[in-house]
C-alpha positions as CSV (number, residue, x, y, z in Angstrom):
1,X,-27.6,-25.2,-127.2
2,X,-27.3,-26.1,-123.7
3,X,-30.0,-24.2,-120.9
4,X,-29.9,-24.9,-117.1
5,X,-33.2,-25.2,-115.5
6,X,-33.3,-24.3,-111.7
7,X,-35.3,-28.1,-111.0
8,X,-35.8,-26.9,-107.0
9,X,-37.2,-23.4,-107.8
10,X,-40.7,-23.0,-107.6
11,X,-44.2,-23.7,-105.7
12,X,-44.5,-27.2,-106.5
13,X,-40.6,-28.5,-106.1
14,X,-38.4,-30.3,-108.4
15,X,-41.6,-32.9,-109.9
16,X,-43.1,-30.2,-112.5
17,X,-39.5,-29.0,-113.6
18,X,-39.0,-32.2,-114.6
19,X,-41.4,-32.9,-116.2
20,X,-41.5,-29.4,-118.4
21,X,-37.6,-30.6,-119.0
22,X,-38.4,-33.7,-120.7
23,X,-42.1,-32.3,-122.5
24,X,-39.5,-29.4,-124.0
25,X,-36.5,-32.0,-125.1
26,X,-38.8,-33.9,-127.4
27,X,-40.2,-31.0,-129.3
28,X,-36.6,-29.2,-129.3
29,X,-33.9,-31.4,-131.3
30,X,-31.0,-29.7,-130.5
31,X,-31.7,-28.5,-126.9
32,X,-29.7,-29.8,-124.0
33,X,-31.1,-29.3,-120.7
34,X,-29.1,-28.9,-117.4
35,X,-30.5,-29.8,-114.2
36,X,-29.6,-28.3,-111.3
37,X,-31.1,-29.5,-108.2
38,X,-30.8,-32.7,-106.0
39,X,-29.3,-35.4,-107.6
40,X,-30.8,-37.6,-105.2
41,X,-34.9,-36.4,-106.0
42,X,-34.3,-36.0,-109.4
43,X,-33.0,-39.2,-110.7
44,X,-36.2,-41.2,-109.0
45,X,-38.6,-38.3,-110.8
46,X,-36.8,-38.7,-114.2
47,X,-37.1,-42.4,-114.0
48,X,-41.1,-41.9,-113.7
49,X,-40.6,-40.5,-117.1
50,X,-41.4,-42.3,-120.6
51,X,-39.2,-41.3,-123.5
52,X,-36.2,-39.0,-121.3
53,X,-33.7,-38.6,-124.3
54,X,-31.0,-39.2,-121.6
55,X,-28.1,-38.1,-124.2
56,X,-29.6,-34.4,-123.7
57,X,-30.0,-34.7,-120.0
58,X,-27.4,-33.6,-117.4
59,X,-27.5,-32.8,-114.0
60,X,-25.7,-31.0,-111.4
61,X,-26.2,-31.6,-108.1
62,X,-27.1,-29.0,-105.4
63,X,-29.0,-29.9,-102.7
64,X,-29.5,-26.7,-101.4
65,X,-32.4,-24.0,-102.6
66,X,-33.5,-20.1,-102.1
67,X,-37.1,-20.5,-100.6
68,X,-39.9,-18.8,-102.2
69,X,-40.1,-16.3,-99.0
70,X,-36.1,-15.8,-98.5
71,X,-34.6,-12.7,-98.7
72,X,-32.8,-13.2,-101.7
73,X,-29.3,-10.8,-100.1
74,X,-29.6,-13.1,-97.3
75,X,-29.8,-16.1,-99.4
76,X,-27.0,-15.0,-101.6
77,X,-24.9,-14.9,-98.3
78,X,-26.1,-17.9,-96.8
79,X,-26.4,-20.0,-99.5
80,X,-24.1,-19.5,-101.8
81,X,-24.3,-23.3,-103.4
82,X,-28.5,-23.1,-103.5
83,X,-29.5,-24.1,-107.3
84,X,-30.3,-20.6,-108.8
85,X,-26.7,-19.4,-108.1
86,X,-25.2,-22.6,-109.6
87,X,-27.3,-21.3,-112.8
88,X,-25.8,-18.2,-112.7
89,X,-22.2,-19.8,-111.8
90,X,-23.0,-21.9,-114.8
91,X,-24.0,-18.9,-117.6
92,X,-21.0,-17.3,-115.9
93,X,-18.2,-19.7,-116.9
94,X,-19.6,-20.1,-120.5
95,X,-21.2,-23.6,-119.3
96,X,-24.5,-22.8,-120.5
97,X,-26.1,-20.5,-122.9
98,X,-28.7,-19.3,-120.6
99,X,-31.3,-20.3,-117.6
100,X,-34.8,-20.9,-116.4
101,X,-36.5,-20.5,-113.3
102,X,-39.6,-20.6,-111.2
103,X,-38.1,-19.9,-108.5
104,X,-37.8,-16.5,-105.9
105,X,-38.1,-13.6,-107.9
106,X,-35.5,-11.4,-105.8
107,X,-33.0,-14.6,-105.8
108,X,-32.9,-15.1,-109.3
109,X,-32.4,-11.1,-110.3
110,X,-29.5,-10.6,-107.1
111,X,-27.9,-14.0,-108.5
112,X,-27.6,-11.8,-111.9
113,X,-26.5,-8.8,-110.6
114,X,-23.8,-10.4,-108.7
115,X,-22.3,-11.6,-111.6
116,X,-22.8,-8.1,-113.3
117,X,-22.7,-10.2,-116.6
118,X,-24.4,-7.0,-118.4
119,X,-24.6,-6.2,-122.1
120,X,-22.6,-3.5,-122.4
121,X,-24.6,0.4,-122.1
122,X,-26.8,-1.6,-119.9
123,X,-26.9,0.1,-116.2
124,X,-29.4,-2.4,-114.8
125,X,-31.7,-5.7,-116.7
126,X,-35.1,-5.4,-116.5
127,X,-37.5,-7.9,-116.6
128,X,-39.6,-7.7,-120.1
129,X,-43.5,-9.6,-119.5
130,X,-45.7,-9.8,-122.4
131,X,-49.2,-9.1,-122.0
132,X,-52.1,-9.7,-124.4
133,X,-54.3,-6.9,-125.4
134,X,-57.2,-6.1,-127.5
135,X,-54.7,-6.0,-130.8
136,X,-52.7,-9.0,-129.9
137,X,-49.3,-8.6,-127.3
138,X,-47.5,-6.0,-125.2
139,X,-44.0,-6.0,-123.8
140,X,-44.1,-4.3,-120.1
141,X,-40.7,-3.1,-118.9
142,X,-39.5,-3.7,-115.9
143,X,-41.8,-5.9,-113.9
144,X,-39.6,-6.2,-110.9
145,X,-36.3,-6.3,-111.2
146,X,-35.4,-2.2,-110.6
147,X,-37.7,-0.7,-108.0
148,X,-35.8,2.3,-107.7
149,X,-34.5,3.1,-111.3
150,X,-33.5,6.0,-113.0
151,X,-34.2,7.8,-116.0
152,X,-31.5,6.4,-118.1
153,X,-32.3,2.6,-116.9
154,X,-36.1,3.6,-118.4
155,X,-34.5,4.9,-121.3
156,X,-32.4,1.9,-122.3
157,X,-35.6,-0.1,-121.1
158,X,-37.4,0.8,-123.8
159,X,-35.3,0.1,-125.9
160,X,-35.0,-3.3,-125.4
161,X,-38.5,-3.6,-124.9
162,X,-38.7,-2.3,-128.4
163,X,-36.0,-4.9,-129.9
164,X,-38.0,-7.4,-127.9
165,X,-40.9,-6.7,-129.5
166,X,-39.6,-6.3,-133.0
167,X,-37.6,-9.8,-132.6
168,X,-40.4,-12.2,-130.3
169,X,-43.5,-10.2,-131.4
170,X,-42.9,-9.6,-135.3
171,X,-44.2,-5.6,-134.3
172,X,-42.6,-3.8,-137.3
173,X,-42.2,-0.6,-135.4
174,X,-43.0,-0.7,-131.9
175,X,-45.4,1.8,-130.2
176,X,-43.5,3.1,-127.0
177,X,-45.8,4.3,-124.1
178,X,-44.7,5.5,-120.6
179,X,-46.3,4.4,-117.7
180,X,-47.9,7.1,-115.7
181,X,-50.7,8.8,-113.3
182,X,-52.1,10.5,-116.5
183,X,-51.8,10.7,-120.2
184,X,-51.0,14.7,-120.0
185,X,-47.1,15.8,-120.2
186,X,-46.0,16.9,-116.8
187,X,-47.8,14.3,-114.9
188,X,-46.4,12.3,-112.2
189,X,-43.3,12.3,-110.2
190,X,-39.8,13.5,-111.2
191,X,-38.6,9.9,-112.5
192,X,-41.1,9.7,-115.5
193,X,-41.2,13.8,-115.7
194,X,-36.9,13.2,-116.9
195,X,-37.8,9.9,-118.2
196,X,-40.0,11.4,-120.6
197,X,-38.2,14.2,-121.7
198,X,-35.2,11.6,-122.1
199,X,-37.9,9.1,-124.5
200,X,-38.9,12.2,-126.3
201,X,-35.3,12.9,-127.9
202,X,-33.7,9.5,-127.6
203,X,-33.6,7.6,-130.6
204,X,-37.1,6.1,-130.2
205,X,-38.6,9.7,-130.2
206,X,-40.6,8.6,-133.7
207,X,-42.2,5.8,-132.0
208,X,-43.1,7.4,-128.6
209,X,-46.6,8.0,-127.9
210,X,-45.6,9.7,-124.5
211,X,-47.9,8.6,-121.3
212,X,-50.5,5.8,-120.8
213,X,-52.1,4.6,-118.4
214,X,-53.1,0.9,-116.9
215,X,-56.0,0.6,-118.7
216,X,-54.4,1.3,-121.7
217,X,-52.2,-1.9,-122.1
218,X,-55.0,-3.7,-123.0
219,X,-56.4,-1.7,-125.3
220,X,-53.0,-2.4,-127.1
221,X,-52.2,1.4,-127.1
222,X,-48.6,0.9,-127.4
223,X,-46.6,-2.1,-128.2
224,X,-44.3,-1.2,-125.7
225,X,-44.8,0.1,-121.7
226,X,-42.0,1.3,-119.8
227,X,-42.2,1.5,-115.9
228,X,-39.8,0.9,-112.7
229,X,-40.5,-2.2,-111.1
230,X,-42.4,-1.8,-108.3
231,X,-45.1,-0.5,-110.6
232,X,-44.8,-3.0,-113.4
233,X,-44.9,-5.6,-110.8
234,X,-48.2,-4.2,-109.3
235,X,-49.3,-3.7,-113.0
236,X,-48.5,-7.5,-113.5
237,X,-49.9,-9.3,-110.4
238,X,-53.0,-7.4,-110.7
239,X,-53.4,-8.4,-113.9
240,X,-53.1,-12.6,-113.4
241,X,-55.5,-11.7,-110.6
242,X,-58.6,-10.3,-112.8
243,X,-57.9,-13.0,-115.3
244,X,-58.2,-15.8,-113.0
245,X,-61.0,-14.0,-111.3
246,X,-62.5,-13.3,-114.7
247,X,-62.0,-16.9,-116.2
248,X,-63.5,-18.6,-112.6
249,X,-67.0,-16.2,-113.5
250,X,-66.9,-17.3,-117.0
251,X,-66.4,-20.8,-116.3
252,X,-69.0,-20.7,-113.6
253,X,-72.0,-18.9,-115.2
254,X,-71.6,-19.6,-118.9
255,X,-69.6,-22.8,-119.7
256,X,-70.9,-25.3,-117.0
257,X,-74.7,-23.4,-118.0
258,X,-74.2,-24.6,-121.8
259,X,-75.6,-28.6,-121.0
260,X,-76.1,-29.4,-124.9
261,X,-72.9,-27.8,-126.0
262,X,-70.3,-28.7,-123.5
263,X,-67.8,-30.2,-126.1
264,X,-67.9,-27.0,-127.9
265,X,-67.6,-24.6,-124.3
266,X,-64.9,-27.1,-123.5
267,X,-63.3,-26.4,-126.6
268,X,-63.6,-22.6,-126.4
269,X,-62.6,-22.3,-122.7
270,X,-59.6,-24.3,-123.9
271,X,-58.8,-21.9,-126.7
272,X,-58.9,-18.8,-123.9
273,X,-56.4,-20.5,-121.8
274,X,-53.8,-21.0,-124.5
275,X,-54.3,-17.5,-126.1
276,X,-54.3,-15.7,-122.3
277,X,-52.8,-17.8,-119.4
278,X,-49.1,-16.9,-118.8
279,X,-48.2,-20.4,-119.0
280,X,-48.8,-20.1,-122.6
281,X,-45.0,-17.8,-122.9
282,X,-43.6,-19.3,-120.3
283,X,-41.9,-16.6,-118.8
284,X,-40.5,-13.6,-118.6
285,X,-37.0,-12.8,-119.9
286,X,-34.7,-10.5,-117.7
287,X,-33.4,-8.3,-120.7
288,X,-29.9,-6.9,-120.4
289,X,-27.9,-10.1,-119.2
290,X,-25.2,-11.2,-121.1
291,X,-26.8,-14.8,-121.7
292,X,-30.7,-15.6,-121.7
293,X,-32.6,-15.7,-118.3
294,X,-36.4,-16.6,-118.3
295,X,-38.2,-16.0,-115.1
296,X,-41.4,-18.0,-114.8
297,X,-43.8,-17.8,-112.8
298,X,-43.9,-19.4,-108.8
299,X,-46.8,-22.0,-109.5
300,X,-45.6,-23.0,-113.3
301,X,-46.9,-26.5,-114.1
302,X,-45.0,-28.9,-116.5
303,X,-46.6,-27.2,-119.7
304,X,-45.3,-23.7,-118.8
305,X,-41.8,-25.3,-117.7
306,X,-41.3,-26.2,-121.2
307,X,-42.9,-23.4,-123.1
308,X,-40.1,-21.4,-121.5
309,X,-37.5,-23.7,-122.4
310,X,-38.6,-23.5,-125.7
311,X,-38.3,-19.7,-125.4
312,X,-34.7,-19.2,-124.0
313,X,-33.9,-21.6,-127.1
314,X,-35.4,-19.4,-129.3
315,X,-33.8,-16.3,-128.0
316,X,-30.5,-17.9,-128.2
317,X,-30.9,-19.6,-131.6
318,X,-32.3,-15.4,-132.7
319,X,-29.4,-14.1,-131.1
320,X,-31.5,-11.4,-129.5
321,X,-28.7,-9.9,-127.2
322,X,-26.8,-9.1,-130.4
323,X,-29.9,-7.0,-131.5
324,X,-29.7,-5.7,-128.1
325,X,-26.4,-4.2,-128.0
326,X,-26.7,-3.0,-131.8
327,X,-29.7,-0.9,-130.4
328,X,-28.4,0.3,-127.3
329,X,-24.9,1.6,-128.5
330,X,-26.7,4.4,-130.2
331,X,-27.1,6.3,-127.0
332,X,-24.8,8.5,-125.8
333,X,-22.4,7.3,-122.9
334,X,-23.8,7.5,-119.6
335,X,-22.1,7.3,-116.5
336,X,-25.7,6.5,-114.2
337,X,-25.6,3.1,-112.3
């Protein structure tokens, strides 16, 4: 299978991409990775490397990129040739079976909805993160890619969220909560009010458990957590916030405190980080594409790079968009966009 990684996009430039390209071509045998950047700073940075199976190695040059605070309809205007829309551009002539970046957000969701390369019964992609929680994982739908949806986008969102979790997760028979103010029916404003009523009859009615609230993803209330994506986004965000806060306190006051045992602190803090830190998934696929897109995070390092490389070979090797559509065609027709 054959993914193009977006080597410009992200905090740290092309150096940790990679890095994360090469890390993720020796553990995957028949992966082929794409690099679209620079020609010029990428050969010097893959020279650097020890053991670059150069037979699985391609690049396409671009040498220019969507900044990190560009608005991404301006970008798509201005710079039509950047590497995130050569992705695209590649996914989009059957060049690739999917993408990865760390790059802008905004850039890499308007770079997919210009190509409107959707699955079909799917108004809008949403971006699917998965969260840990007191009973192992949640999937959180959408975490920024709709800000303003409607009720049928949430709809189809949870379904997909519930394939996801079925397909990534091994959840037998997702759990399907709807983000809201208040666990009562009738809360909030009119978009979860119709979104509920539309979850409790759609075909995941069985597996609804109606509202929750933030504090309920992690106590692994449902499997599943539907919201627009300004409020998913928040939900996310706020989230990688307290856990750095909370692993900073705990490496602080109780690991560097343990002086006999610090082999065994080390060891345990070690364990935390690959159970909890998002590098650990990589990143975040934007469901609803017609191909595999994994959005990672701004400030990925090398490790997470290749985790989500790993990832959008997985999806493609599960076939997870054929799931997708299998699930989704059992809704009615809609004609919302």
């Amino acid at each position: 299978m054959r993914i193009a990684l977006d080597a410009a996009g992200g905090d740290f430039g092309a150096a940790p991409n990679v890095a994360g390209a090469v890390r993720a071509l020796q553990t995957v045998p028949d992966l082929t990775v794409v690099l679209v950047g620079d020609q010029a700073q990428l050969e010097p940075l893959l020279a650097a490397q020890d053991g670059v199976p150069a037979q699985r190695l391609e690049i396409v040059h671009t040498s220019d990129v969507v900044g990190m605070k560009d608005k991404p309809t301006e970008a798509l205007r201005r710079k039509p040739d950047a590497s995130i829309f050569r992705c695209w551009q590649l996914l989009a002539e059957h060049k690739v079976d999917g993408l990865v970046s760390a790059g802008n957000t905004g850039a890499v969701v308007a770079g997919g909805l210009k190509t409107r390369r959707f699955l079909p019964c799917v108004h809008r992609p949403g971006i699917a993160a998965v969260m840990p929680n007191a009973r192992g994982h949640s999937v959180v739908i959408d975490v920024g890619a709709n800000v303003f949806p409607k009720p049928r986008h949430l709809l189809e969102y949870a379904i997909m969220g519930s394939v996801f979790a079925q397909e990534l997760l091994g959840v037998s028979r997702p759990a399907v909560g709807l983000m809201n103010v208040g666990e009562e029916e009738g809360k909030g404003h009119e978009l979860v009010q119709k979104s509920y009523e539309l979850l409790r009859q759609g075909p995941l009615r069985d597996q609804f458990v109606g509202n929750v609230e933030g504090r309920d993803i992690p106590r692994g209330v449902a499997d599943v957590i539907v919201t627009d994506g300004f409020t998913g986004n928040v939900v996310l965000k706020l989230s990688e916030g307290v856990f750095e806060f909370l692993m900073n306190v705990v490496r602080e006051r109780l690991v560097e405190s343990l002086q006999g045992e610090k082999e065994q602190a080390a060891l345990a803090w070690r364990d935390l980080i690959g159970r909890y830190h998002y590098s650990t998934f990589g990143g975040a696929p934007l469901l609803g594409i017609d191909g595999v897109c994994l959005i990672c995070h701004g400030a990925s390092s090398d490790v997470a790079i290749a985790n989500a490389l790993r990832a959008a070979a997985r999806f493609v090797q599960l076939r997870l968009n054929a799931s997708l559509v299998a699930a989704l065609e059992q809704l009615p027709p809609d004609g919302e966009e």
